[in-house]
C-alpha positions in Angstrom: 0.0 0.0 0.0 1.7 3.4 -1.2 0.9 6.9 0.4 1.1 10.1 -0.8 3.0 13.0 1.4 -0.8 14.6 1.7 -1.9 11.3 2.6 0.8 11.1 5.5 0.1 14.4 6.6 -3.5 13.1 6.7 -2.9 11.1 9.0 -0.6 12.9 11.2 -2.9 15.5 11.3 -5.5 12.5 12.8 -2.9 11.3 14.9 -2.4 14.8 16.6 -5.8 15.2 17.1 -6.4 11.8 18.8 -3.4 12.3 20.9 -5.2 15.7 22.2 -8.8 14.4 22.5 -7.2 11.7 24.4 -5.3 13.3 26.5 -6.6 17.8 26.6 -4.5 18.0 29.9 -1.1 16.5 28.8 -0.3 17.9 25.1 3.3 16.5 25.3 2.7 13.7 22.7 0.8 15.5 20.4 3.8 18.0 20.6 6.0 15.4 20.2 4.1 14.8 16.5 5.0 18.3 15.8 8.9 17.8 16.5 8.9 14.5 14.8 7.2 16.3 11.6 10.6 18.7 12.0 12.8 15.5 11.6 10.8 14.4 8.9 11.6 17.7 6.9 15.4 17.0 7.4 15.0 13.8 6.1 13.1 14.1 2.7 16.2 16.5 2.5 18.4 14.3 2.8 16.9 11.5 1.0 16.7 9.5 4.5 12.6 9.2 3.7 11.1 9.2 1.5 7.4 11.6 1.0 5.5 8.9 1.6 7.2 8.0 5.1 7.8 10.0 8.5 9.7 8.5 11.9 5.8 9.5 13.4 5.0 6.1 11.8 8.2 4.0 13.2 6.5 4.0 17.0 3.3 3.1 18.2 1.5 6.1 19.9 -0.7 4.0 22.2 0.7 2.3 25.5 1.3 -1.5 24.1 1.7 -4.8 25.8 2.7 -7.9 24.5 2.4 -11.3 25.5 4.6 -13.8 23.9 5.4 -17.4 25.4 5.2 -21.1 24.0 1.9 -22.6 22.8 0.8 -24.1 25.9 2.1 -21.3 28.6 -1.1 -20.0 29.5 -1.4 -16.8 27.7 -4.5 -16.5 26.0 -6.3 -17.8 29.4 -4.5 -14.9 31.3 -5.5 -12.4 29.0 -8.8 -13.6 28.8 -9.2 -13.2 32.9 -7.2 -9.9 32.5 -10.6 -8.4 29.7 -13.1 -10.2 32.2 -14.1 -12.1 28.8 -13.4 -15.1 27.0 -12.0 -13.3 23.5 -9.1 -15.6 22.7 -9.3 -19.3 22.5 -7.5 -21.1 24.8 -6.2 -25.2 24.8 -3.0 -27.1 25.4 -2.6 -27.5 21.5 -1.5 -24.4 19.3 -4.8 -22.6 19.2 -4.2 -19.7 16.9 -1.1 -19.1 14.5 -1.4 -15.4 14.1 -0.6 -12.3 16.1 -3.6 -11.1 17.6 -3.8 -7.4 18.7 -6.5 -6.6 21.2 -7.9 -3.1 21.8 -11.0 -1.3 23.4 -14.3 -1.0 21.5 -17.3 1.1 22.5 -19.9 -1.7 20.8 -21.0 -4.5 23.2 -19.8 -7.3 21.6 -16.2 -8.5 20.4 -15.4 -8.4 16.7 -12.3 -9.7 14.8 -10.9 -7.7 11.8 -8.2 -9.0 8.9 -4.6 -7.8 9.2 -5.2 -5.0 6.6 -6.7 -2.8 8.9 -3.6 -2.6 10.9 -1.9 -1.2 8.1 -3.0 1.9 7.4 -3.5 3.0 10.9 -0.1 4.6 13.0 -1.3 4.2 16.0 -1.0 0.4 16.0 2.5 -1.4 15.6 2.0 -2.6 12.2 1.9 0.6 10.6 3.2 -0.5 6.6 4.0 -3.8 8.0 2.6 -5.2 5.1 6.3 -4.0 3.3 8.2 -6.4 6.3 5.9 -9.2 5.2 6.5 -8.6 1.6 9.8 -9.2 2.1 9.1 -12.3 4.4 6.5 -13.8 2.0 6.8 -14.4 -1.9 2.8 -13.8 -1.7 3.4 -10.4 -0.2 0.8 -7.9 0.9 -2.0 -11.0 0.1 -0.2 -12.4 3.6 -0.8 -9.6 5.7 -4.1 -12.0 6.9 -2.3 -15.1 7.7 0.0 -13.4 9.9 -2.1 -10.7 11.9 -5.5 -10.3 12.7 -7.4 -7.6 15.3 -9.5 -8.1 18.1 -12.2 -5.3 19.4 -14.0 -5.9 22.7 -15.4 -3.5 25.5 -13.7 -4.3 28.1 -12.6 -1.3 30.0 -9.2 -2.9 31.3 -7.9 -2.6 27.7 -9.3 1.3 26.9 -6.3 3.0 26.0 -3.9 0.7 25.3 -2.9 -2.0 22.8 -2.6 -6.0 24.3 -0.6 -8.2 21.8 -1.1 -12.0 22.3 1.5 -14.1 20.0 1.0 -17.4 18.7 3.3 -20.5 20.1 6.6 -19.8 18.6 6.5 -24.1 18.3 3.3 -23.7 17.0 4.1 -21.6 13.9 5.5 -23.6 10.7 6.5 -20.3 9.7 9.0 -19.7 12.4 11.1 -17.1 11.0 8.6 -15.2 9.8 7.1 -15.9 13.2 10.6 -14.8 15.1 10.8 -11.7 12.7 7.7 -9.7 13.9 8.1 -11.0 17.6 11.5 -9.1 17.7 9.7 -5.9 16.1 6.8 -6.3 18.7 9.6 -6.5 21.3 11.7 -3.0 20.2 7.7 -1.1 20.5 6.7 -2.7 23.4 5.9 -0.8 26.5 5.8 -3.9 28.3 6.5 -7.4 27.5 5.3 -10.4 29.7 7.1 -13.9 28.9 5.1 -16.7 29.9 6.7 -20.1 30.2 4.9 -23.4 31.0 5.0 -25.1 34.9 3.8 -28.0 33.6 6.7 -29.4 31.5 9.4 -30.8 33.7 12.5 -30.2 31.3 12.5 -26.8 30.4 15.9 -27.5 28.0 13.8 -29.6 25.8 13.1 -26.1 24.8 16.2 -24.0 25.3 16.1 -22.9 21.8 13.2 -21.1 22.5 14.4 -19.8 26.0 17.5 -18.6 24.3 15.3 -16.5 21.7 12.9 -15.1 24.7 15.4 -14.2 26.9 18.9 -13.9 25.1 18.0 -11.5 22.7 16.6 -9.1 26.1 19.1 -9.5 28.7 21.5 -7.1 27.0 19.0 -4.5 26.3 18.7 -0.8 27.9 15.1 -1.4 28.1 15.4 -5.3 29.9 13.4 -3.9 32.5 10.1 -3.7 30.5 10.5 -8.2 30.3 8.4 -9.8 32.9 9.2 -13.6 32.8 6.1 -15.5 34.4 5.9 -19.3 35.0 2.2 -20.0 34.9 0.3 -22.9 36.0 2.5 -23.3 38.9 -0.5 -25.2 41.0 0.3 -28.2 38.8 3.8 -28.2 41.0 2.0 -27.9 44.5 1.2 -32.0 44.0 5.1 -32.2 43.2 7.0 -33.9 46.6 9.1 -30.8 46.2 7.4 -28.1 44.4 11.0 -25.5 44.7 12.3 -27.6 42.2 10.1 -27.1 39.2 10.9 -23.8 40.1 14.9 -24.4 40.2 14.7 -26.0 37.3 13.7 -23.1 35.2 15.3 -20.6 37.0 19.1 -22.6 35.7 17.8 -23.1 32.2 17.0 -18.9 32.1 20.3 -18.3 33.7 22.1 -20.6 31.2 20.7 -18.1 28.2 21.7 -15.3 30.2 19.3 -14.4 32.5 20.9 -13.6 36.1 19.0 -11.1 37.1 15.4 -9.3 37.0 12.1 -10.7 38.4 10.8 -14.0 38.2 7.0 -14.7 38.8 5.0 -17.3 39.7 1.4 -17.5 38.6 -1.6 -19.6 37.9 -5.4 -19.1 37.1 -7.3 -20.4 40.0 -10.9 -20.9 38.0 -9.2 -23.8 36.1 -6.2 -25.0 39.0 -5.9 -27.9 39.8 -7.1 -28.3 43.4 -4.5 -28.3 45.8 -5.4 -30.4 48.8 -2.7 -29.4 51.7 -4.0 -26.2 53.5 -0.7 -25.0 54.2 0.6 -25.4 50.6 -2.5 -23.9 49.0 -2.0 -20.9 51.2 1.3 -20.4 50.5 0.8 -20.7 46.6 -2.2 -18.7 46.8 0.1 -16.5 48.8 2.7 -16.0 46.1 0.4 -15.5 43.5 -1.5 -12.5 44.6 1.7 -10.7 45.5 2.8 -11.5 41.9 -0.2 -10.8 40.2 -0.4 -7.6 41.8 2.9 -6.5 40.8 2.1 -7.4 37.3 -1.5 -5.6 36.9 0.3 -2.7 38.8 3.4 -2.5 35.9 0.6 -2.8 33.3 -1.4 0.0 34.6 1.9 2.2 34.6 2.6 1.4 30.7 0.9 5.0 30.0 3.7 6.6 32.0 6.1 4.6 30.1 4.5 5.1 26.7 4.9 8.8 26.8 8.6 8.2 28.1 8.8 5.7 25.1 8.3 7.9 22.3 10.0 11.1 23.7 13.5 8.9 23.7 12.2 7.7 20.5 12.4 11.0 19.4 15.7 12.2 20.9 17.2 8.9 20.2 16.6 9.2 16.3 17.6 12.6 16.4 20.9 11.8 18.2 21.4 9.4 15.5 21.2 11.3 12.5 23.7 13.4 13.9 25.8 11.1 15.5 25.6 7.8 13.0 24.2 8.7 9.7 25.8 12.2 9.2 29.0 10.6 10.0 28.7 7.4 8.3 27.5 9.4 4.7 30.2 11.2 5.2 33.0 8.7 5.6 31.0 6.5 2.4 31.5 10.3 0.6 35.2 10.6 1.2 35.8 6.6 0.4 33.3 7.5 -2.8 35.5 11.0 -3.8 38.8 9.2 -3.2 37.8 6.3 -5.7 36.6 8.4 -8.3 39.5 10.6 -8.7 41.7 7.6 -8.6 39.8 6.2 -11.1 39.6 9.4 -12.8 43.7 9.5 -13.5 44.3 6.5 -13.9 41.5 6.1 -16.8 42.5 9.8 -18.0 46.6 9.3 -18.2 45.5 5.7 -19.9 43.8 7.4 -22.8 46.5 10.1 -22.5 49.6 7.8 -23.2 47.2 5.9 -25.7 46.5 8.8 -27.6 50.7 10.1 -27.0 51.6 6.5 -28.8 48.8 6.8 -31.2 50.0 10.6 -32.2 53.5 9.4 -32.4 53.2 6.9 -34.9 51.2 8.2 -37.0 53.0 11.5 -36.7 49.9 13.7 -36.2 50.8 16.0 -33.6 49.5 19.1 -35.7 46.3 17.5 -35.1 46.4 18.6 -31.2 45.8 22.7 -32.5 41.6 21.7 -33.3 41.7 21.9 -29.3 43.7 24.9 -28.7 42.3 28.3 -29.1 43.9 30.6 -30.8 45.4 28.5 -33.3 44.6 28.4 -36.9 43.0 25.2 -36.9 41.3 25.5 -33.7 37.4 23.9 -33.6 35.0 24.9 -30.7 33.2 22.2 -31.5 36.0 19.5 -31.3 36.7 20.8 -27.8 33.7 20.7 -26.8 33.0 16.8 -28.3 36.4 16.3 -26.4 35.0 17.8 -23.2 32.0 16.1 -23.3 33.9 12.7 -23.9 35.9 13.4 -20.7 32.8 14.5 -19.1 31.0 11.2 -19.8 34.2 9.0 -18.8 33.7 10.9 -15.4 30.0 10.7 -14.5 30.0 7.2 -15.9 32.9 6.7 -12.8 30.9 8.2 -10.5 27.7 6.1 -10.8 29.8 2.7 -11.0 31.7 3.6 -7.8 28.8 4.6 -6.0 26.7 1.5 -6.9 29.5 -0.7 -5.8 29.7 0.7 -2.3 25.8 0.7 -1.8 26.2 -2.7 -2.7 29.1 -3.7 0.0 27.0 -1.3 2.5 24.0 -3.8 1.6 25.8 -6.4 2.9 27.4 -4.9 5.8 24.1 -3.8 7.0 22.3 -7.8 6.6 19.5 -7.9 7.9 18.3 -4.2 8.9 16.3 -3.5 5.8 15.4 -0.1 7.3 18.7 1.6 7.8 20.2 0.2 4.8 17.2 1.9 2.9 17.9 5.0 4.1 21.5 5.0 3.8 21.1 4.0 -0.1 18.8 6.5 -0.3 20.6 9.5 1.1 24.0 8.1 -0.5 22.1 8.2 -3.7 21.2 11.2 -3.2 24.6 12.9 -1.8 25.9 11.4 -5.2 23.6 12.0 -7.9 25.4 13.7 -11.2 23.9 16.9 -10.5 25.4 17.7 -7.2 29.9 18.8 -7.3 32.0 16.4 -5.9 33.0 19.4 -4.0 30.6 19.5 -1.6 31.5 18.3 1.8 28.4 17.4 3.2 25.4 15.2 2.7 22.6 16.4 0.2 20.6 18.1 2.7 22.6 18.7 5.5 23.8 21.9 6.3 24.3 24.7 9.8 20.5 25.2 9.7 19.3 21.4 9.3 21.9 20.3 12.1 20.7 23.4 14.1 16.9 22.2 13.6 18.2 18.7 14.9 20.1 20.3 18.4 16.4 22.2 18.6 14.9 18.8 18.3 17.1 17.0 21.4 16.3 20.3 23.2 12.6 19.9 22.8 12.6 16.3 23.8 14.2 17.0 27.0 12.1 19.6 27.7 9.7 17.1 27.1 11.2 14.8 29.5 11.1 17.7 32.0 7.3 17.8 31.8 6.6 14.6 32.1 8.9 14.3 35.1 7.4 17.1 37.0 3.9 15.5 36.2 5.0 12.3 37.9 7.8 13.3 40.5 7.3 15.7 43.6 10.3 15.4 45.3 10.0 18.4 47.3 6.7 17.2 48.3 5.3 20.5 47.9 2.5 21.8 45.6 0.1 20.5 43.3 -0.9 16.5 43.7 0.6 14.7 40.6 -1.5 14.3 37.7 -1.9 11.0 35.8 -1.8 10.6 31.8 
């Protein structure tokens, strides 16, 4: 699906307004639109984006929780309990093989939409995700169905935010593509609660899984936002030693890396298994509410953390136009520069000596005067035809060196589609035949544009400041906090 830049500002025009009917007491976000609109300006500039795109559409604008786990770990039942209504289907067998987002409807009953109409909308995560599945998929946008589907319901735990459930990553004969849209959930996530299954005994009988779930997060600045949750633990209370179920797992996560961070220890008690031994019953039913509280309470603070999210979003991809691309498009320039006026002597004193050896024996050095003016047999027109040669020789240079190193920078960038696009596109652009090799800079970047970028990383941290005197009172005096 293709937009137009009217039909982008369309809908950041909708986004805005959404954010401020949402929200009339807190414009930060729909400020923060504004500033990323700036960015987007610098970046048709440079060739970064294209008019169709904006960095507005690279983050989800509501708070957004996903719930990812192995087929049988529980999650569609604890979401279910969490909407106070049986929307997803829940079994120990793989019971759906798509990504289902889940968000409030005013209408009384639940309704499921088709993939498409994520696509168009950038409030949602999947904002032109139909482009990541095109390249995932030989059928393309036709796929967008069999891989994401969205759910509506009334429930007013979910109003104003988005709840991801993800199918069984053993469920899915379409792993990769699977494994692909999990790890872009992941980066947008305000939250993301792991689930993992009590019930089977040898958790390394699925430490390929673990190491995907919990790997990939340990190392991250935002590995707070992972809550890892062992569910169905009242299958464990009939165990003759129940601590060991939970031993077990705990080793297999610290063998993938995880040392540290919270582990929690749930079950659903409308479908436990009935635990017959007072004492052990109180002390599981113990440990579950103090967990389960702790993990309603982080979901209710995702709207605190969503408006934290996107203001380092937008600082963050500020910073690293500045910082990353600028410099990298620079160093590709001078490698680019360096190669064609190498290129350019060494093809120029070729066709020099060639034309010395070819003068020589044929003994037609009068013939030199067509290009010298002044002379008797001087010809405008065969120094121009001689100019133009050279001049074709050149440009031809240019665009073969500059394909080849988008093609090694291709490769050196794998698999991060996103930034190698806008590299190739700005490099493009920084070395199309119309701009002098002369130039230092990037197309498009310049005192003013890197100006308009510091204003940018000033504005987010004034942002920052807002938010943090909205939700910090350290002095304890004045006004009572206010909540987003």
């Amino acid at each position: 699906m293709s937009y137009s830049s009217t039909q982008i500002n369309k809908l950041l025009s909708s986004l805005e307004k959404h954010l401020a009917d949402e929200h009339p007491d807190n414009p930060i976000l729909a400020k923060a639109v504004k500033s990323f609109r700036k960015m987007d300006y610098i970046a048709y500039g440079m060739g970064l984006l294209s008019r169709d795109e904006s960095y507005a559409t690279c983050v989800t604008w509501w708070p957004m929780i996903a719930v990812l786990g192995t087929f049988s770990a529980g999650k569609s039942t604890f979401i279910n309990t969490h909407l106070g209504m049986k929307l997803q289907r829940t079994g120990n067998q793989a019971v759906d093989d798509k990504f289902t987002v889940i968000c409030y409807s005013r209408h009384n009953e639940a309704k499921t939409l088709p993939g498409v109409a994520l696509d168009a909308d950038p409030r949602f995560p999947f904002f032109h995700i139909s482009k990541s599945i095109e390249e995932i998929s030989e059928a393309g946008q036709e796929r967008i169905d069999a891989y994401l589907q969205l759910k509506t319901c009334p429930s007013e735990n979910i109003r104003g935010k988005i709840l991801i459930d993800s199918p069984g990553f053993d469920a899915d004969s379409q792993r990769a593509s699977t494994l692909r849209l999990t790890q872009h959930i992941i980066n947008l996530s305000d939250l993301v609660l792991v689930f993992f299954d009590a019930r089977h005994p040898e958790p390394k009988a699925m430490q390929d899984t673990l190491a995907y779930l919990v790997s990939a997060s340990v190392n991250r600045a935002d590995a707070n936002k992972f809550l890892y949750i062992l569910n169905q633990m009242d299958v464990t209370a009939q165990e003759d030693n129940p601590e060991e179920v939970v031993s077990a797992w705990q080793r297999s996560l610290a063998e993938v890396g995880l040392i540290a961070g919270r582990f929690y220890r749930i079950y659903n008690p409308d479908v436990a298994v009935p635990i017959s031994n007072p004492k052990v019953r109180e002390r599981f039913e113990k440990k579950r509410e103090e967990d389960m509280a702790d993990i309603h309470t982080r979901m209710q603070q995702i709207e605190v953390e969503r408006s934290y999210r996107i203001v380092g979003k937008l600082e963050q991809t500020a910073k690293g136009i500045k910082n990353q691309v600028i410099v990298k498009l620079k160093e590709l320039l001078q490698e680019w520069k360096s190669k064609v006026l190498i290129l350019d002597v060494v093809i120029f004193s070729t066709l020099a000596v060639l034309a010395g050896v070819a003068l020589h024996f044929t003994e037609s050095w009068d013939s030199l005067s067509v290009f010298v003016p002044g002379s008797e047999s001087f010809s405008l027109v065969a120094l121009l035809g001689l100019l133009i040669g050279l001049g074709v020789v050149h440009f031809t240079v240019r665009r073969k060196v500059a394909n080849r190193i988008k093609k090694r920078l291709a490769k050196e960038m794998g698999n991060d589609h996103e930034a190698c696009k806008q590299y190739t596109q700005a490099f493009s652009k920084s070395t199309a035949s119309y701009r002098s090799m002369l130039f230092k800079n990037p197309a498009g970047w310049n005192e003013v544009t890197e100006q308009t970028i510091d204003e940018i990383v000033d504005e987010s941290n004034d942002y920052i400041q807002e938010l943090n005197d909205q939700f910090t009172n350290p002095s304890g005096n004045g006004r009572e906090n206010s909540q987003v």
